[in-house]
N, C-alpha and C positions, 0 to 999 in steps of 0.2 A: 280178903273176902270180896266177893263179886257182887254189885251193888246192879241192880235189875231196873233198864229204864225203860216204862210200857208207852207207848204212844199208841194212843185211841184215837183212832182213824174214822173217816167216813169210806166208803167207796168212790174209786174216781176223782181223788182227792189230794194228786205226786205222794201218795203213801207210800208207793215203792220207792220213787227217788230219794225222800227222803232216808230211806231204810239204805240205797245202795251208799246215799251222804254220809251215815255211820259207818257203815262198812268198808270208808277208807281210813277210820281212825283204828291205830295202831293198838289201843287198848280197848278196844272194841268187839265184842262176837256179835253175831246178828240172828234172831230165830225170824223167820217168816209164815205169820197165819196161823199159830198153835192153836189154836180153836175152831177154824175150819170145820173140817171134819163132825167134830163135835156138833157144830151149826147147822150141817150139813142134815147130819142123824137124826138129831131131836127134831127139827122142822119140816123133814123131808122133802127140803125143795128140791127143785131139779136147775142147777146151776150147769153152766158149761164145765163137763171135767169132769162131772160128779162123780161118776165112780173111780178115778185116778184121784181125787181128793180123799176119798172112804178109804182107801187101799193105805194110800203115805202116808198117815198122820192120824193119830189115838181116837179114837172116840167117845169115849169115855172120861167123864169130870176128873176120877182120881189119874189117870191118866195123862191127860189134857196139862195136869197141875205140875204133876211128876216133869212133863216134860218143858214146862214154863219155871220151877222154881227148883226142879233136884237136876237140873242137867250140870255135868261136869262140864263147869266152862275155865277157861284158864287163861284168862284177859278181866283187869279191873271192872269192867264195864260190861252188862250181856244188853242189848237192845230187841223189842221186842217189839214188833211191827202187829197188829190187834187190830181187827175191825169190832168198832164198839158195839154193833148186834150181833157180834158171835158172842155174844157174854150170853147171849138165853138160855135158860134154862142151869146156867150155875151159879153157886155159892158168891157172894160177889166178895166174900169176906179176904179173899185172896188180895184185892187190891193196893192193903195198905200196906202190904209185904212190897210193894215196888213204888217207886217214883215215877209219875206219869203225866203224862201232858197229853191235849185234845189237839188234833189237827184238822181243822175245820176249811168247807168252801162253800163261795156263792154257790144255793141250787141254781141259780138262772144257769149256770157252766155247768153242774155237776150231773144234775140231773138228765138232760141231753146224752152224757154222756154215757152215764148209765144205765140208761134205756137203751142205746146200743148197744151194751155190751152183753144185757141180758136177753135182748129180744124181744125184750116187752115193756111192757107201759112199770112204771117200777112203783109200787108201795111205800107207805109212809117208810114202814117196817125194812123195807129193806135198803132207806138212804141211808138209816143212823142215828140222825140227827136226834131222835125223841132217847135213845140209851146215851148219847152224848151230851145230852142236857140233864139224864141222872146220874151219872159218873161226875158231871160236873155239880149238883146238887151236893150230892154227898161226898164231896171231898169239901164245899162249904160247910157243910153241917161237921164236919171234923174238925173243923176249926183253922184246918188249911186256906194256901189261896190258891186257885185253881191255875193252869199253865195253859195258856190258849194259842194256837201259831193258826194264823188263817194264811191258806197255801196260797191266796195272793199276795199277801204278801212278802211269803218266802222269794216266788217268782221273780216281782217285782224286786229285791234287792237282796240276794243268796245272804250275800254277807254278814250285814248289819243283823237279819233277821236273825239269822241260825247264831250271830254271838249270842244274838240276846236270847234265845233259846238256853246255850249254853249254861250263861249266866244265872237267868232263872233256875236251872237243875243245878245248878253247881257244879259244873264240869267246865275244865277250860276247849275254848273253841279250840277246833284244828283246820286252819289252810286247806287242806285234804279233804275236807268233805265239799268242797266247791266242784268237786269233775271227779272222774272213776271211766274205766277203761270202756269201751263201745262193746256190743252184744251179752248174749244171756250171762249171768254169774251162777257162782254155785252154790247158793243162796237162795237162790228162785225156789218158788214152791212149785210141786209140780204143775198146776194151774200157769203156770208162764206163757206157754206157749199162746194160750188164749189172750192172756190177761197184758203180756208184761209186750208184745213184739215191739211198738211203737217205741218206746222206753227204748228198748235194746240200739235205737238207732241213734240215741244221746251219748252224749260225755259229760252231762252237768246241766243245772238248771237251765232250762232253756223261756226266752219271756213269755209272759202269760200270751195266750191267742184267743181273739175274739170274732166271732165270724159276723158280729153285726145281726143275727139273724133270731128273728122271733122266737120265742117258746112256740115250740108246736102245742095244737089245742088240747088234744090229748094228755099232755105234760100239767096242765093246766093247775087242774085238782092237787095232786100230788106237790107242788109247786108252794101253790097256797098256806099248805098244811105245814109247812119246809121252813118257809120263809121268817116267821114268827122264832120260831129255834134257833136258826143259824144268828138271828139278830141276839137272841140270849145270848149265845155263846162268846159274840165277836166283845160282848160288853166286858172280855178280860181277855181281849188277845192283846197278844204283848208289842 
């Protein structure tokens, strides 16, 4: 039986490298973004890709599900790469059907980041952080203990990090998720071309970078709001 491990991402946040770090393990399959789309429809943003997202990938809850929990996978392990605000608008009941863990970042880096990539000045709504702090509520209230990876310090030390990732889920670590081949994989959602090229020019964690450089003023607000949560969060990263 294929045992489903979600990782609840922010944006802007090595979600992908992490996803490409599974995707060298041997028992492993990888889904990329299955609620996109889904995200996409109910909120009607206008994301780069938009309608190449709406086209690849279900839009619809029973759908979205079918293809997060009935897909024929044929590797111990299916991994599922999730941005924690595409959960809007569904059932969240689905959750305790997988093992999952939050992947969390400083906004001082994150946010920056994501403002370029959208274009614009970015929303509470659309770092994460406030769905990432109730995924992590209610896996508390379950009686669970929550799995926290702050992506600096995956950065900061691949290894040590990601065993103990491992560890915590109960999976044994593999060597193989430290590097993966240079350019797009076929994995990629269709959104890559916008989202992933930088990435593509890696073979493995690469160290964090820091440009020394101010929050711009505008980032400001959004920042503020940010800061308080990511602190929640970091109070169980591993």
């Amino acid at each position: 039986m294929t045992r489903i491990i979600n990782m609840w991402a922010a944006p802007r946040n090595i979600s992908t490298a992490m996803m490409y770090a599974w995707n060298q393990r041997s028992d492993t399959t990888v889904l990329d973004e299955p609620m996109y789309a889904h995200f996409l429809d109910v909120t009607g943003l206008d994301h780069p890709m938009r309608d190449e997202v709406l086209e690849a990938l279900p839009r619809h809850e029973h759908a979205v599900l079918e293809l997060m929990l009935g897909s024929e996978v044929y590797t111990p392990l299916l991994f599922i790469k999730n941005m924690a605000h595409h959960i809007v608008g569904m059932d969240r009941g689905f959750i305790k059907d997988m093992t999952g863990f939050i992947l969390t970042r400083d906004p001082i880096d994150m946010i920056p980041s994501l403002s370029r990539g959208l274009g614009r000045v970015p929303s509470l709504a659309d770092t994460g952080y406030e769905d990432q702090v109730e995924i992590l509520d209610e896996t508390l209230a379950s009686g669970a203990t929550p799995i926290v990876v702050d992506s600096g310090a995956v950065l900061n030390d691949p290894g040590v990090t990601l065993s103990a990732l491992c560890e915590a889920l109960g999976v044994p670590f593999d060597p193989a998720m430290l590097s993966w081949p240079v350019g797009p994989k076929s994995i990629d959602g269709v959104w890559g071309p916008h989202w992933y090229t930088r990435l593509h020019a890696t073979t493995g964690f690469e160290p964090p970078l820091s440009t020394g450089e101010a929050l711009p003023p505008e980032l400001a607000d959004t920042y503020a709001l940010c800061e308080p949560l990511y602190e929640r969060l970091t109070e169980y990263a591993i």
